[in-house]
C-alpha positions as CSV (number, residue, x, y, z in Angstrom):
1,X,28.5,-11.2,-20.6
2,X,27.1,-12.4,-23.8
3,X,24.1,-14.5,-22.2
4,X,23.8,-10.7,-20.3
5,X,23.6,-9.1,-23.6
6,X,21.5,-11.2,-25.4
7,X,19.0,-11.5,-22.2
8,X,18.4,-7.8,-22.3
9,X,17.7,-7.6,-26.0
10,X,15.1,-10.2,-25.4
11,X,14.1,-8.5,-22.6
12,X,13.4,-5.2,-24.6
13,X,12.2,-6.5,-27.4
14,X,8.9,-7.7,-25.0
15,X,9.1,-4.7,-24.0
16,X,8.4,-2.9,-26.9
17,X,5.2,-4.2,-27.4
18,X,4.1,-3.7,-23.6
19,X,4.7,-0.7,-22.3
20,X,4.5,2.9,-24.1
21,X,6.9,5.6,-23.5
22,X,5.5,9.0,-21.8
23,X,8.0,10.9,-24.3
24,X,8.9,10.0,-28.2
25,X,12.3,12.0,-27.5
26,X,14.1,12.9,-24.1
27,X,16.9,14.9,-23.1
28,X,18.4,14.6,-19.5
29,X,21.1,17.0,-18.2
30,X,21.7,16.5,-14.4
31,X,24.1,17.7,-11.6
32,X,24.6,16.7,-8.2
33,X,26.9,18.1,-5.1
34,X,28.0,15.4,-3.4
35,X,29.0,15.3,0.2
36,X,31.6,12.2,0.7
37,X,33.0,10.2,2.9
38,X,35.8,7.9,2.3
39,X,37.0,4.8,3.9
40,X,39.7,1.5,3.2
41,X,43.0,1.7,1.1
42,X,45.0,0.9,-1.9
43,X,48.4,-0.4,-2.9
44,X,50.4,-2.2,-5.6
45,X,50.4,-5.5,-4.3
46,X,47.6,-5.9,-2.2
47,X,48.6,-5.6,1.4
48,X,46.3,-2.1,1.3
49,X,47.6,0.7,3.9
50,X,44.3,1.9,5.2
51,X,43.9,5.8,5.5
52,X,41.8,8.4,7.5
53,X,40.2,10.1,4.5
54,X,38.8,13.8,4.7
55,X,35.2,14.4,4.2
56,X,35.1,16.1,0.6
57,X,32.4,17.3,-1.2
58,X,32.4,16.5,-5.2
59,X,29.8,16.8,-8.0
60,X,28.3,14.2,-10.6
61,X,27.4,15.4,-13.9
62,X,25.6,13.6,-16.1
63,X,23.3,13.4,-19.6
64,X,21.3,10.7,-21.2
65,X,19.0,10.3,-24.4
66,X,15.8,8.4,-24.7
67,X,14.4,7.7,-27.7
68,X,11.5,4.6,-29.0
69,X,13.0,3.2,-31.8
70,X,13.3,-0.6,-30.7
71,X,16.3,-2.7,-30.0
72,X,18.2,0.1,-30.0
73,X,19.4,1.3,-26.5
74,X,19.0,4.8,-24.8
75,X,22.6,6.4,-23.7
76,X,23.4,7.7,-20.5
77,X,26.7,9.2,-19.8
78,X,28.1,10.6,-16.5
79,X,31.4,11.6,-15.0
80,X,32.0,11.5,-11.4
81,X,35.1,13.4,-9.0
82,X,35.9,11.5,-6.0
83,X,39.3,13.5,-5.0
84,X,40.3,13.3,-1.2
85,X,43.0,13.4,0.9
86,X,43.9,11.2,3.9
87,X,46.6,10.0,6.2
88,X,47.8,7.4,8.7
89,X,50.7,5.7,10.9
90,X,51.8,2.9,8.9
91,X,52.1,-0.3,11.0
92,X,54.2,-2.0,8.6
93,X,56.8,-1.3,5.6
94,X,54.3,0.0,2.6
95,X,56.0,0.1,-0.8
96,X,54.3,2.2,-2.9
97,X,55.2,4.0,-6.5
98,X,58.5,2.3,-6.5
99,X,59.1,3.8,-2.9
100,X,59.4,1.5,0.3
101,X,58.0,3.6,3.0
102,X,59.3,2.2,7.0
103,X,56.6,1.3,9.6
104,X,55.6,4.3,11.8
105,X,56.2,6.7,9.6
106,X,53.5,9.0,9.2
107,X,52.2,8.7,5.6
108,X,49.9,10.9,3.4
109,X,48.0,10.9,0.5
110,X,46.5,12.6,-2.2
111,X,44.0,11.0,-4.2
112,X,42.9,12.3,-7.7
113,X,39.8,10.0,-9.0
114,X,37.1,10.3,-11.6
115,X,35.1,7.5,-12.9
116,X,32.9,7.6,-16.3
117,X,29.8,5.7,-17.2
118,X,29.5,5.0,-20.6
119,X,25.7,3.5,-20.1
120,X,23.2,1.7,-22.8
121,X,19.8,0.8,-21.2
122,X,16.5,-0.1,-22.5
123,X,13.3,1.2,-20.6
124,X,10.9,-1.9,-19.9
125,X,8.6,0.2,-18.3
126,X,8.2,4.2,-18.7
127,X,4.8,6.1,-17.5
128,X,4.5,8.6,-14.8
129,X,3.5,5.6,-12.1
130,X,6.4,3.3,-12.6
131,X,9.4,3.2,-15.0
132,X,12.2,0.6,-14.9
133,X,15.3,0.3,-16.9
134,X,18.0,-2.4,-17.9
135,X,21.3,-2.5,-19.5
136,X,25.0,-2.8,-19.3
137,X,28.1,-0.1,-18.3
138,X,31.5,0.6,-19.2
139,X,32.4,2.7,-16.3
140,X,36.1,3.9,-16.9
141,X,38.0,4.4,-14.1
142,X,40.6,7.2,-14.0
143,X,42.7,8.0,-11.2
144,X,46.4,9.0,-9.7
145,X,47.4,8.3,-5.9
146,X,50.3,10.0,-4.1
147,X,51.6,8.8,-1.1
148,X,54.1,11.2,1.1
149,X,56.2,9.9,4.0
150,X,59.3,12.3,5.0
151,X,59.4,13.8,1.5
152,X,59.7,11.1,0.3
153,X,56.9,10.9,-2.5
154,X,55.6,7.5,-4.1
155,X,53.0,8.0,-6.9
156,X,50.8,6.0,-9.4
157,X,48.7,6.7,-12.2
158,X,46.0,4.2,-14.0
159,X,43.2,4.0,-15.7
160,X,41.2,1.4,-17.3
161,X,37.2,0.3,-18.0
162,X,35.4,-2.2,-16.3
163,X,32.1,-3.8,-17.6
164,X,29.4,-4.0,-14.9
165,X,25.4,-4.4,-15.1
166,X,23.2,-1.6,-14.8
167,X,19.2,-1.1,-13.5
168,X,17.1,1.8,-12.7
169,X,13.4,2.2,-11.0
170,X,11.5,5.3,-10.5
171,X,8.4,5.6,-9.2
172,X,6.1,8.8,-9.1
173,X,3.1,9.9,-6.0
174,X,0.3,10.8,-8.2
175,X,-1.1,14.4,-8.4
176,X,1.7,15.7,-5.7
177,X,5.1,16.0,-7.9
178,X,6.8,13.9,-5.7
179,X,8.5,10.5,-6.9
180,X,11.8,8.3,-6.1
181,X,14.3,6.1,-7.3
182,X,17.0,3.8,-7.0
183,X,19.8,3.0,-9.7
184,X,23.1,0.9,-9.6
185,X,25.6,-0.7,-11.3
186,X,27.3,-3.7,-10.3
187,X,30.4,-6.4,-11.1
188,X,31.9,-9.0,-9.6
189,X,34.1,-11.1,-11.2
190,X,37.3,-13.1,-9.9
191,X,39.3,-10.2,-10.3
192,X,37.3,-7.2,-9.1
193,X,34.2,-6.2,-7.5
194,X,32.4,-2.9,-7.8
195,X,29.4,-1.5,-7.0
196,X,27.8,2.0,-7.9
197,X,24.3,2.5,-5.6
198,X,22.1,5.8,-4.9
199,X,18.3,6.6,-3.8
200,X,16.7,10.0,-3.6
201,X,13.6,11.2,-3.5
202,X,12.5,14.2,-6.8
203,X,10.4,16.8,-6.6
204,X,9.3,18.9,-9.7
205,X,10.1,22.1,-9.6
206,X,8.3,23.0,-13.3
207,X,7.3,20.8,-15.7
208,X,5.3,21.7,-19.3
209,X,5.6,20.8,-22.7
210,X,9.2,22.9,-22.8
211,X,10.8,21.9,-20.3
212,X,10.5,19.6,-17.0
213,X,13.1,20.4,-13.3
214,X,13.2,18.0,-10.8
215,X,14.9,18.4,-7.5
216,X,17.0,15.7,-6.1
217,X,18.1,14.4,-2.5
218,X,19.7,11.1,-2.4
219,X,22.3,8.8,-1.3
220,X,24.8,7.3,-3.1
221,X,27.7,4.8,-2.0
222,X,30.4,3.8,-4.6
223,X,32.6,0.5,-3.5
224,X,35.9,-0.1,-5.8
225,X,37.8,-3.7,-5.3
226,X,40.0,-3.8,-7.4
227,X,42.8,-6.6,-8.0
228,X,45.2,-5.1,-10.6
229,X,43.8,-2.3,-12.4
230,X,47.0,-1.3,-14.4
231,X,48.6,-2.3,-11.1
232,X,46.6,-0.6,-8.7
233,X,44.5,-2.6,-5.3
234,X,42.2,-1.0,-3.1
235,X,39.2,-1.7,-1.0
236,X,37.8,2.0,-1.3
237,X,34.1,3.2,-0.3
238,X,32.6,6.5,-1.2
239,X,29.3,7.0,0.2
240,X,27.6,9.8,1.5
241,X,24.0,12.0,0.8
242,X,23.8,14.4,-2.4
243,X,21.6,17.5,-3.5
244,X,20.6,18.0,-7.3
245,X,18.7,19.2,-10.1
246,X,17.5,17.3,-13.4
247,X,16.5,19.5,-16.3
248,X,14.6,17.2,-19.1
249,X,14.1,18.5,-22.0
């Protein structure tokens, strides 16, 4: 993670003499409604009990700050809900929340999830053709899972941040207000791998020396591994398309 760090410094500090930003200052409020779909499991000990998640619909809020003053990173920060509900015929015992569930019983769940980026980036590139962006995130992860089988209720709570690496490019269609991107975070390490992808495709809406919208449609898909986050595995995907608006000002 050092050899990250110190790459990316490096990195921007080229940068700086290369490339001019569009903007000396920039403010970036955004929020997206997110149609989800979910798929895999979770458990204390590994042996996941896979469920048949609901299609839920959740929103992604997010701001950042931009500024030129070299070496310093921009901040991005955004907060993501991916509650659901699910259930399934468990084919084997499950012990779950300090409950031992029997095989066959039918078993639901309510899942209560948020994660939180906590991003610092530096632009390498930023004009209205290209821009592309570089730098590390502490996304926290959040979360409580309920499992009920018969009344009986097991339930967990944890929580905990996991470092991953972070890039963005965005490209803009000259003279039509049309443009695109694609941003992601990612980690893998021994203990657990994550990834945090989406696309879309903007189109301004206004844009003058005020103010700038963009519209957003997109896809994103959100993959959480984990091996013993505050003593929580799962092998959960969130993925599905989204619809949002960007105000800059």
């Amino acid at each position: 993670m050092k050899k990250i760090t110190l790459s990316i410094g490096l990195l921007a500090l080229c940068a700086s003499f290369t490339s001019q930003a569009d903007t000396l200052l920039g403010l970036y409020v955004g929020a997206q409604g997110w149609n989800m779909e979910t798929s895999g499991g979770f458990s204390n000990d590994g042996s996941n009990a896979d469920f048949n998640f609901e299609d839920q619909s959740n929103s992604n809020l997010y701001v950042a700050f931009e500024h030129p003053i070299p070496l310093i990173p921009n901040v991005k920060v955004q907060r993501t809900a991916m509650d659901t509900q699910g259930d399934v015929i468990l084919d084997a015992q499950f012990t779950f929340g300090d409950k031992v569930f029997a095989a066959n019983g039918n078993a639901f769940t309510d899942v209560s999830l948020t994660t939180t980026d906590f991003i610092l980036y530096y632009e390498l590139f930023d004009n209205d053709l290209v821009s592309f962006d570089v730098g590390l995130n502490a996304k926290y992860i959040d979360g409580e899972f309920l499992v009920t089988v018969d009344g009986e209720i097991g339930r967990e709570e944890f929580s905990g941040p996991v470092p991953m690496v972070h890039s963005r490019l965005a490209v803009g269609v000259p003279f039509t207000g049309f443009g695109a991107f694609v941003e992601g975070s990612f980690l893998s390490v021994d203990d657990h791998t994550l990834s945090d992808y989406q696309a879309a495709i903007t189109y301004s809406l206004m844009e003058n020396l005020a103010i700038d919208v963009t519209f957003q449609l997109g896809y994103r898909s959100v993959s959480l591994e984990l091996e013993d986050l505050d003593g929580i595995y799962s092998d959960l995907e969130f993925k599905g398309a989204y619809a949002g608006l960007e105000v800059h000002f």
